[in-house]
MOPAC internal coordinates of N, CA, C and O (Angstrom, degrees):
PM7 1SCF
backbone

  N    0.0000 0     0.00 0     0.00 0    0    0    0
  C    1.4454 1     0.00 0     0.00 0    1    0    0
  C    1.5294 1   111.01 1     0.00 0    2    1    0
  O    1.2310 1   118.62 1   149.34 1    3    2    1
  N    1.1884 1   120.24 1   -30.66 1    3    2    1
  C    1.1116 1   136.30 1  -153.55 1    5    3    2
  C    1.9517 1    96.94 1   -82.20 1    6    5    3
  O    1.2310 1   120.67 1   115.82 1    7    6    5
  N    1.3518 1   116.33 1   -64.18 1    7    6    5
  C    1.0453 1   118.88 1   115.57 1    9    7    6
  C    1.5350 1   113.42 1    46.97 1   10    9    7
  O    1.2310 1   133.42 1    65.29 1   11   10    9
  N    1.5848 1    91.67 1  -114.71 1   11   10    9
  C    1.5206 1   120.51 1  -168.92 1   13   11   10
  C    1.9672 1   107.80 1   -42.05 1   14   13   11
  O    1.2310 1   123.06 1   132.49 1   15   14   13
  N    1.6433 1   111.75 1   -47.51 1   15   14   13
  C    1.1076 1   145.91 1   167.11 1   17   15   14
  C    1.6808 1    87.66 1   -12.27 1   18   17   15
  O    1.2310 1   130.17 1    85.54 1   19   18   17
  N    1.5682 1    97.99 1   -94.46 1   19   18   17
  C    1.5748 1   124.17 1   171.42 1   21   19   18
  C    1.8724 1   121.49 1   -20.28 1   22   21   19
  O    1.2310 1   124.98 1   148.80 1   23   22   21
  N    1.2401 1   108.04 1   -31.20 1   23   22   21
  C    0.9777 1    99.63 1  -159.99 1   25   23   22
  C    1.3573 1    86.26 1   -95.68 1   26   25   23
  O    1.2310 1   122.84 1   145.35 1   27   26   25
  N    1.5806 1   112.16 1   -34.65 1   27   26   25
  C    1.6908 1    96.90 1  -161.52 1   29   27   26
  C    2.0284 1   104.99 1   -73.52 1   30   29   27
  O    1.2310 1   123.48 1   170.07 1   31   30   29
  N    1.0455 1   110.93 1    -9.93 1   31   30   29
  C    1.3491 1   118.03 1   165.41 1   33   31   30
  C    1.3529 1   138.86 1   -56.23 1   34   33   31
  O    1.2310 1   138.72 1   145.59 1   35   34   33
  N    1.8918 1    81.32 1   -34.41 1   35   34   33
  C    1.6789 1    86.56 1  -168.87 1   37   35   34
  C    1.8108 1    97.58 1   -90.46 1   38   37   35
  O    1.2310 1   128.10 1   147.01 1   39   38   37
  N    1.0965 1   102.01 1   -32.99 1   39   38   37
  C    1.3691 1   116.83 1   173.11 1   41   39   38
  C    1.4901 1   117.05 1   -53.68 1   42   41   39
  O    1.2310 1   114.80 1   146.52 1   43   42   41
  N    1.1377 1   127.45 1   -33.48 1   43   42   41
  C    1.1238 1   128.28 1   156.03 1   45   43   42
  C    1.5674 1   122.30 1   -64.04 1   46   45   43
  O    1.2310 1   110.10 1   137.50 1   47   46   45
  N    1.0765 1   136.19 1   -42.50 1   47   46   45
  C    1.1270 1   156.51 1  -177.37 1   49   47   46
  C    1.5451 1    97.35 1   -81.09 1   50   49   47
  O    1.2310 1   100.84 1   105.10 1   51   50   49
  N    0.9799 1   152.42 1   -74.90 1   51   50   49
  C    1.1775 1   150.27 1  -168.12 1   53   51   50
  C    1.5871 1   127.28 1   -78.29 1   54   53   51
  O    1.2310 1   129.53 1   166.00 1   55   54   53
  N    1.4222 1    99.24 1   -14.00 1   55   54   53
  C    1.6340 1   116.50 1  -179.35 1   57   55   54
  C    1.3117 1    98.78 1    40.44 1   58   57   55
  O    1.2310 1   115.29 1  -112.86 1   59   58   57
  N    1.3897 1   126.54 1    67.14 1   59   58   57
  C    1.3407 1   127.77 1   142.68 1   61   59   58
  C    1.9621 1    98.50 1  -169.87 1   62   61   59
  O    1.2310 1   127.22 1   -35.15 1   63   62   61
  N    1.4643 1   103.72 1   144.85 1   63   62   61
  C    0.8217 1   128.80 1   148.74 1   65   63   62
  C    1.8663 1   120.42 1     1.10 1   66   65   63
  O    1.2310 1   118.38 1   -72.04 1   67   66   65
  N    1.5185 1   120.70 1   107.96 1   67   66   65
  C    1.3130 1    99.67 1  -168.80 1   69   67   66
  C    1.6046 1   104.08 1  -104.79 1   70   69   67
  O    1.2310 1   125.28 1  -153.65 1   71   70   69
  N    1.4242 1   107.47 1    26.35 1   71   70   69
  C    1.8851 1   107.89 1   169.66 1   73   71   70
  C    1.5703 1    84.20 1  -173.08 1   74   73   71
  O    1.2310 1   134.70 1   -44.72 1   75   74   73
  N    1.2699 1    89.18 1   135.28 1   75   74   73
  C    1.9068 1   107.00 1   171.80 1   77   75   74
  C    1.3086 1   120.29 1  -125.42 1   78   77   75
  O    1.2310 1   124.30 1   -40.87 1   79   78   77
  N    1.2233 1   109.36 1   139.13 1   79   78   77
  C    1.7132 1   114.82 1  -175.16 1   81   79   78
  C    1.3689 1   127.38 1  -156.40 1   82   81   79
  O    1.2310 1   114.47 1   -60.21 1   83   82   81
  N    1.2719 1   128.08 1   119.79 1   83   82   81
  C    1.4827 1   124.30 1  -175.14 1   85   83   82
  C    1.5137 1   123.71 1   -42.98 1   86   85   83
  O    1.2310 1   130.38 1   158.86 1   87   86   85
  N    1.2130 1    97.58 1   -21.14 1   87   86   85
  C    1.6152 1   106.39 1   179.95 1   89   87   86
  C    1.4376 1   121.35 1  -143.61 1   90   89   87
  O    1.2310 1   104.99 1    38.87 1   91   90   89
  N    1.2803 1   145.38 1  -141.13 1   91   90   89
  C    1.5426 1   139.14 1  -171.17 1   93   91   90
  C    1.3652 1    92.85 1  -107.18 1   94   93   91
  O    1.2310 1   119.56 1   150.54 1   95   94   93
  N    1.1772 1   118.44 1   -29.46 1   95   94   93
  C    1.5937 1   129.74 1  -151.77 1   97   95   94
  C    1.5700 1    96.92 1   -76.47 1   98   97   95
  O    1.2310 1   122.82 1   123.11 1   99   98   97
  N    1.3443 1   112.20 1   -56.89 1   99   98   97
  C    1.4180 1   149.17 1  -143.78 1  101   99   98
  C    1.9211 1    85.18 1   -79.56 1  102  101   99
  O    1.2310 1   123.03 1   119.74 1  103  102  101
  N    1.6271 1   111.81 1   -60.26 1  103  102  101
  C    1.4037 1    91.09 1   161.82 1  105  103  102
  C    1.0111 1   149.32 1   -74.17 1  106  105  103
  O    1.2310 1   122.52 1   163.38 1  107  106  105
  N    1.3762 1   112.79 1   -16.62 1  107  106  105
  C    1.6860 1   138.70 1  -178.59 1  109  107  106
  C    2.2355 1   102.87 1   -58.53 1  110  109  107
  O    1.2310 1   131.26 1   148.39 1  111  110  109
  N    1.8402 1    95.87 1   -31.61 1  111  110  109
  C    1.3797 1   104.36 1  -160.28 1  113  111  110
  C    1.7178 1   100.23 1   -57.47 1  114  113  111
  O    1.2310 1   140.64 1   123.11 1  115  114  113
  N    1.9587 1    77.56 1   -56.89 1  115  114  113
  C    1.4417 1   113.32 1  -176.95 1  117  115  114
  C    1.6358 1   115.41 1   -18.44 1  118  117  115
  O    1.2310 1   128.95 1   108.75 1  119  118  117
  N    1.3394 1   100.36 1   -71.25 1  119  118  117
  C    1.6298 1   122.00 1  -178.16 1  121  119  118
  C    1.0027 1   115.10 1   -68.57 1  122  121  119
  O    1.2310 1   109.20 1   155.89 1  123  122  121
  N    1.5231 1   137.84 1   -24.11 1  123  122  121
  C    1.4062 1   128.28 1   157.57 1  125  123  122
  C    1.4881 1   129.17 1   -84.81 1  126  125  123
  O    1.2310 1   123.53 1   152.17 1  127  126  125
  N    1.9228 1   110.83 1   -27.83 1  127  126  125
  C    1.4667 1   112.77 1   167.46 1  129  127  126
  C    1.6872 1   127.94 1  -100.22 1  130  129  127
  O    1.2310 1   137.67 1   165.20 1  131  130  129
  N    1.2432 1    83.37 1   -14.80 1  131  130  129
  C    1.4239 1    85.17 1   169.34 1  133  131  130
  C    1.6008 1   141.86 1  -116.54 1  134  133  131
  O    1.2310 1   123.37 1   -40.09 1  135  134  133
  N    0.8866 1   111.14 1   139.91 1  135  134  133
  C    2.0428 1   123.69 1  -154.98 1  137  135  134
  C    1.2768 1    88.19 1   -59.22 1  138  137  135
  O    1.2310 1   121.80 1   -52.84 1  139  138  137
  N    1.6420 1   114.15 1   127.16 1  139  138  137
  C    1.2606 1   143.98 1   159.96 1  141  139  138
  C    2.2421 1   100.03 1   -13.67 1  142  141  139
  O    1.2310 1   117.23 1   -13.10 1  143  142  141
  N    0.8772 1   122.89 1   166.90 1  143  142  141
  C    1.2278 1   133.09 1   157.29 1  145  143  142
  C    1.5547 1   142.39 1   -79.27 1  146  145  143
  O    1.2310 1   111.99 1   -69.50 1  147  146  145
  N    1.1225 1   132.71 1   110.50 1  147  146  145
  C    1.4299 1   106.95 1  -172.74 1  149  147  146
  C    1.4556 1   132.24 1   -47.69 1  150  149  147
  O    1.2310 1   124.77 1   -44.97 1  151  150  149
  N    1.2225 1   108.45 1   135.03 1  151  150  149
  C    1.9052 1   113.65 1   176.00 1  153  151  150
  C    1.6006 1   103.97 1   -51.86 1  154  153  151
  O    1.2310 1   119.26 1   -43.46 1  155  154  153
  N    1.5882 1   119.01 1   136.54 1  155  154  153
  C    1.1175 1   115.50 1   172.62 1  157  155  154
  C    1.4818 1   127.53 1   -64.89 1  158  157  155
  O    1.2310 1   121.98 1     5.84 1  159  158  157
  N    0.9991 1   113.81 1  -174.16 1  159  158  157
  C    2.1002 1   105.98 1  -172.88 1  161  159  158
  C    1.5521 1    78.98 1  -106.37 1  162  161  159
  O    1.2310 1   133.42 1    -8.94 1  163  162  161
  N    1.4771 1    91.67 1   171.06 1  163  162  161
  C    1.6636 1    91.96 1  -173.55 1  165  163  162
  C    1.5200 1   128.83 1   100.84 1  166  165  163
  O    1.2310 1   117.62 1   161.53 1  167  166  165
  N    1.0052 1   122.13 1   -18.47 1  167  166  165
  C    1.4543 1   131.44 1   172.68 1  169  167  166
  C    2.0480 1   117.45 1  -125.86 1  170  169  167
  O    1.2310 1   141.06 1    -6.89 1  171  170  169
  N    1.2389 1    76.74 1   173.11 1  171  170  169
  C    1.7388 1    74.54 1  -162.99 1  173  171  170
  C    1.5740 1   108.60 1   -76.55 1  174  173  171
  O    1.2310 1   121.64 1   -30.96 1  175  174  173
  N    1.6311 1   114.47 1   149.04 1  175  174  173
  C    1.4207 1   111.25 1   167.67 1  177  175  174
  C    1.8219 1   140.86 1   -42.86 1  178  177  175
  O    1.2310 1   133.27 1   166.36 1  179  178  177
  N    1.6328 1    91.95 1   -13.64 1  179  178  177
  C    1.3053 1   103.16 1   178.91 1  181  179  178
  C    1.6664 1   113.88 1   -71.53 1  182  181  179
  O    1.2310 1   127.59 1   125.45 1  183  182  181
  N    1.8096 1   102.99 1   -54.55 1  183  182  181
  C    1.2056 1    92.69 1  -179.51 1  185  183  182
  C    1.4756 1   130.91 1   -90.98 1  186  185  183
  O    1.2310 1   121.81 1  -159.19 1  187  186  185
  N    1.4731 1   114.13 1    20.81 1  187  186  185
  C    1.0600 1   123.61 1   161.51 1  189  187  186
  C    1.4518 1   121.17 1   -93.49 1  190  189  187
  O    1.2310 1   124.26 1   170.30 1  191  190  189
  N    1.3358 1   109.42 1    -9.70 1  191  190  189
  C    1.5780 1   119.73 1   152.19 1  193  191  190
  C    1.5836 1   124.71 1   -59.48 1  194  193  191
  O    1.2310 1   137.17 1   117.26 1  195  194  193
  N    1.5888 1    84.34 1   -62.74 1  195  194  193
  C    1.6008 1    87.87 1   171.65 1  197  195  194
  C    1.5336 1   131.59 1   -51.56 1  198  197  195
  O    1.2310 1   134.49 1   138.51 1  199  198  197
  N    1.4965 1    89.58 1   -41.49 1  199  198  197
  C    1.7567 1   108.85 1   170.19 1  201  199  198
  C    1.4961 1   113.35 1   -39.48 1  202  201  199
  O    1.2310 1   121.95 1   115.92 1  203  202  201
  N    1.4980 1   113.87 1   -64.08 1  203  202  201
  C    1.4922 1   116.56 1   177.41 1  205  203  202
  C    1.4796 1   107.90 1   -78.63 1  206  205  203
  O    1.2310 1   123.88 1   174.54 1  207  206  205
  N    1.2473 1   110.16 1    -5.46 1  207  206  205
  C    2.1859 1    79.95 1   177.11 1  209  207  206
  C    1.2978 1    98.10 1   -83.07 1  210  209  207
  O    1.2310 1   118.55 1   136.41 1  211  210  209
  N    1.5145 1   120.38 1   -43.59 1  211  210  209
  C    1.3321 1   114.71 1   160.10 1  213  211  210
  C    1.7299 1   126.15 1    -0.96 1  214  213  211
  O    1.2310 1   135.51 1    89.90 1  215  214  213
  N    1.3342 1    87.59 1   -90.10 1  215  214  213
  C    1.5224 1   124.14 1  -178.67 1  217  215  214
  C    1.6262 1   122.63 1   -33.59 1  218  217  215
  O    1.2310 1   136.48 1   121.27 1  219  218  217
  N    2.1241 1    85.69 1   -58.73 1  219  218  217
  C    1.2875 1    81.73 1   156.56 1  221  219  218
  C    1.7154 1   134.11 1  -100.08 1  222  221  219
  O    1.2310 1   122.33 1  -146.21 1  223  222  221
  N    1.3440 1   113.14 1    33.79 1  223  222  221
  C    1.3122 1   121.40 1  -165.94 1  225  223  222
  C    1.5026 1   129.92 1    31.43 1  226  225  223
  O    1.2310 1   125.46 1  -109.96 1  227  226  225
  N    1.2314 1   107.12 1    70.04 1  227  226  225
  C    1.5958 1   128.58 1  -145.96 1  229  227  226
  C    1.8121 1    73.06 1  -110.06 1  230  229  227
  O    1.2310 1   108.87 1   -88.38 1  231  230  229
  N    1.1783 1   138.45 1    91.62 1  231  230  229
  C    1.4445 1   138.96 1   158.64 1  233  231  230
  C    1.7361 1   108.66 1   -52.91 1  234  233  231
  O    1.2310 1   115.47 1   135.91 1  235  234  233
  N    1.4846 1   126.21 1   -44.09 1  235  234  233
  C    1.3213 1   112.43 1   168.78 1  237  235  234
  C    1.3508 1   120.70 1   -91.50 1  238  237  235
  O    1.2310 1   108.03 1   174.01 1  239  238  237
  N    1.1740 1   139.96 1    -5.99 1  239  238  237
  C    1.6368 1   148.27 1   164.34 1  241  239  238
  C    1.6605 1   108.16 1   -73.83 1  242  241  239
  O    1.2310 1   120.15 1   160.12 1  243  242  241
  N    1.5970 1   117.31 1   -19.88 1  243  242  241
  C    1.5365 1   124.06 1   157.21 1  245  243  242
  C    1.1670 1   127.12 1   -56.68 1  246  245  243
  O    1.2310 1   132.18 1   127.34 1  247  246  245
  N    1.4615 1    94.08 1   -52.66 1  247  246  245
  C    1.6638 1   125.97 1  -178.52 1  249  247  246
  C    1.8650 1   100.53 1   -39.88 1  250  249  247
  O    1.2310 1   131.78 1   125.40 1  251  250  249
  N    1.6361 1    94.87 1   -54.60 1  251  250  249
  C    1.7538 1    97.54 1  -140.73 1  253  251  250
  C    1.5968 1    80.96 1  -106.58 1  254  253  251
  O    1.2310 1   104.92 1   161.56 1  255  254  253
  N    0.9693 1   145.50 1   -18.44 1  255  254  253
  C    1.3474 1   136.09 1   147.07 1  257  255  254
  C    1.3449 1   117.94 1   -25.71 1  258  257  255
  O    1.2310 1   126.18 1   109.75 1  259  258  257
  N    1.3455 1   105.72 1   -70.25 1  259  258  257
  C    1.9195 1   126.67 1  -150.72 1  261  259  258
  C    2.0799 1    76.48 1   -80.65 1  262  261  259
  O    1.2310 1   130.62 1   136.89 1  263  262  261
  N    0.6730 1    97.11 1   -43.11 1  263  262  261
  C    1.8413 1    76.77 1  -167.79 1  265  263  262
  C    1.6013 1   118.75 1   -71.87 1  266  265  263
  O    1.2310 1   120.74 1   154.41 1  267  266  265
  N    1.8408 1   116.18 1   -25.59 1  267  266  265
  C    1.1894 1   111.56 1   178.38 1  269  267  266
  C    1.6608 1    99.68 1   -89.67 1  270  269  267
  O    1.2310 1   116.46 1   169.62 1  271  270  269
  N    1.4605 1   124.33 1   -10.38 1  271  270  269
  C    1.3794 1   102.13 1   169.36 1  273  271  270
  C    1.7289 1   116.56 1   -97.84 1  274  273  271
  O    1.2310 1   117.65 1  -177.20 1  275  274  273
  N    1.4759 1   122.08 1     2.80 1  275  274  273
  C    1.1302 1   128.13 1   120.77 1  277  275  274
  C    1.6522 1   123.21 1     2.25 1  278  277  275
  O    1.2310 1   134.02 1    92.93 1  279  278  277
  N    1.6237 1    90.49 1   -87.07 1  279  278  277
  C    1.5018 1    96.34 1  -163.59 1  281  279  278
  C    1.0388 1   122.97 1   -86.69 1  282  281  279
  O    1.2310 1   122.21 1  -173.34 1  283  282  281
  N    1.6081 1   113.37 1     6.66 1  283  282  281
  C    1.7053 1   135.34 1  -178.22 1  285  283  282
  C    1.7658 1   102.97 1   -89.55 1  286  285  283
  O    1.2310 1   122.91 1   143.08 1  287  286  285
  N    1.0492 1   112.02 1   -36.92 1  287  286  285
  C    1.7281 1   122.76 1  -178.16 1  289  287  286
  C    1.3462 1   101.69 1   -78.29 1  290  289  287
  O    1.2310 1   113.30 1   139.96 1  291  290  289
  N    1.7751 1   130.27 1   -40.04 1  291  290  289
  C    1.3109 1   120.96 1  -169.43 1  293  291  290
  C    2.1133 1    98.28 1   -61.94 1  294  293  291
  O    1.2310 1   129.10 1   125.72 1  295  294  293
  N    1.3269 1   100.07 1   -54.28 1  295  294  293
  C    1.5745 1    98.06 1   178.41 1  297  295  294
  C    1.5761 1   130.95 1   -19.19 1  298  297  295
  O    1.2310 1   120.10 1   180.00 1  299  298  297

């Protein structure tokens, strides 16, 4: 689930699709065999952190992510 998170992120950020497939199957493959996508250039290191803890469902790399970009947004 955590996962899913990631993708809709990158997808936002990249305005395209972060696994493509002719069919359900074809994406279903996608997202389980194939390595996440690179973060685009252009955005800040924070949320390309978050992007991959996401991605890789890093439950404590979320943790300490979301709180040091926290204190980067209060600035």
């Amino acid at each position: 689930m955590l996962r899913s998170v990631g993708c809709i992120i990158y997808e936002l950020a990249a305005l395209c699709h972060a696994f493509e497939g002719t069919t359900l199957m074809g994406v279903m493959y996608q997202i389980v065999e194939v390595a996440a996508p690179k973060w685009p250039d252009g955005y800040s290191q924070a949320l390309a952190s978050l992007y991959y803890a996401y991605v890789l469902e890093d439950n404590s790399l979320i943790v300490i992510v979301f709180l040091l970009s926290c204190s980067l947004f209060e600035n």
